[in-house]
C-alpha positions in Angstrom: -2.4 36.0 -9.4 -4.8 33.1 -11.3 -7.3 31.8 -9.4 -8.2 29.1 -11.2 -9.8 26.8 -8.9 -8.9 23.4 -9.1 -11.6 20.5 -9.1 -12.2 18.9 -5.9 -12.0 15.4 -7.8 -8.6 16.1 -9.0 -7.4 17.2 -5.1 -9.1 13.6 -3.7 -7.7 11.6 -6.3 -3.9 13.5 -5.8 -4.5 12.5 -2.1 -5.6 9.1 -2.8 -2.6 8.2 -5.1 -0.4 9.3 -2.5 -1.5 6.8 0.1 -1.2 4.2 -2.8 2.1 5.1 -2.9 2.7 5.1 0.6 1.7 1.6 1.1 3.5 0.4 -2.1 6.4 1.9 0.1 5.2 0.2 3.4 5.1 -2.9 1.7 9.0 -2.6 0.0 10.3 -1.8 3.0 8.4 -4.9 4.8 9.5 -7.6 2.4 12.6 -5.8 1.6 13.2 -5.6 6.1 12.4 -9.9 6.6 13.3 -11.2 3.6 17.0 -9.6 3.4 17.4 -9.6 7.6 16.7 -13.2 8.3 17.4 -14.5 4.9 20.8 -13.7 5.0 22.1 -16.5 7.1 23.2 -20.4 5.7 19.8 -21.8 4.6 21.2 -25.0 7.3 20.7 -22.5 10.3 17.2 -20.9 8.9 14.2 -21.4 11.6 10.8 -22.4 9.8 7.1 -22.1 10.4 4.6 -24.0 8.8 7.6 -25.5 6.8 8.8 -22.0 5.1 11.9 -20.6 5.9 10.7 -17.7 8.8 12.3 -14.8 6.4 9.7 -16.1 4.0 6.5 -16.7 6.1 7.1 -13.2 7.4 7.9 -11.2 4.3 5.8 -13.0 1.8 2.7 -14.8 3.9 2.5 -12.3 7.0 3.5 -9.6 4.8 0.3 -10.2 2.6 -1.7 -10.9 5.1 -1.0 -6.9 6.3 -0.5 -5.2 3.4 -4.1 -6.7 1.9 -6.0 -5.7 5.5 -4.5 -2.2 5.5 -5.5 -1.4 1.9 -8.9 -2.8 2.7 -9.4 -0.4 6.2 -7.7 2.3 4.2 -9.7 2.0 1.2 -12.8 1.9 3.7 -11.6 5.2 6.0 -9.9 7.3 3.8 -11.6 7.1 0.2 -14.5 8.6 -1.2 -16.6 7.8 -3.6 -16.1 10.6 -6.5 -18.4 11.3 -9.3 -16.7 10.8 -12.7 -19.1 13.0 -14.6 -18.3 16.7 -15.7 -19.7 18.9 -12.8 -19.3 22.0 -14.8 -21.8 24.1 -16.6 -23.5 22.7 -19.5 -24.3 26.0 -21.8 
């Protein structure tokens, strides 16, 4: 068996990546959901809010709106601050 042990910098950043991921995902599947399911209908029957077609507002202007407050509380509950300097021995 090797038991090399892996350093805890490279296991947080693996996890961090992931949830970057994860919300790059989130966000695909937001725009992707509003922009493709109410923006598939004749532009003469669209609704609109503040003067954008609603498939717009909601995917583009709501959709930023979330995305940018999740990776801020995410960023703030999830991260940690990691040393970037060599823990190891210095012989």
């Amino acid at each position: 068996m090797n038991s090399t042990k892996v350093d805890k910098r490279f296991t947080i950043a693996n996890k961090e990546a992931l949830i970057g991921v994860g919300l790059a995902i989130l966000n695909f599947i937001w725009w992707f959901g509003f922009a493709y399911g109410l923006g598939h209908k004749d532009p003469k029957d669209y609704t609109y809010i503040l003067g954008f077609p609603a498939w717009f507002f909601y995917s583009c202007i709501i959709g930023f709106l979330l995305m940018a407050s999740l990776v801020i509380i995410i960023v703030k509950v999830f991260f940690t601050d990691v040393s970037l300097e060599d823990e190891g021995d210095m012989n």
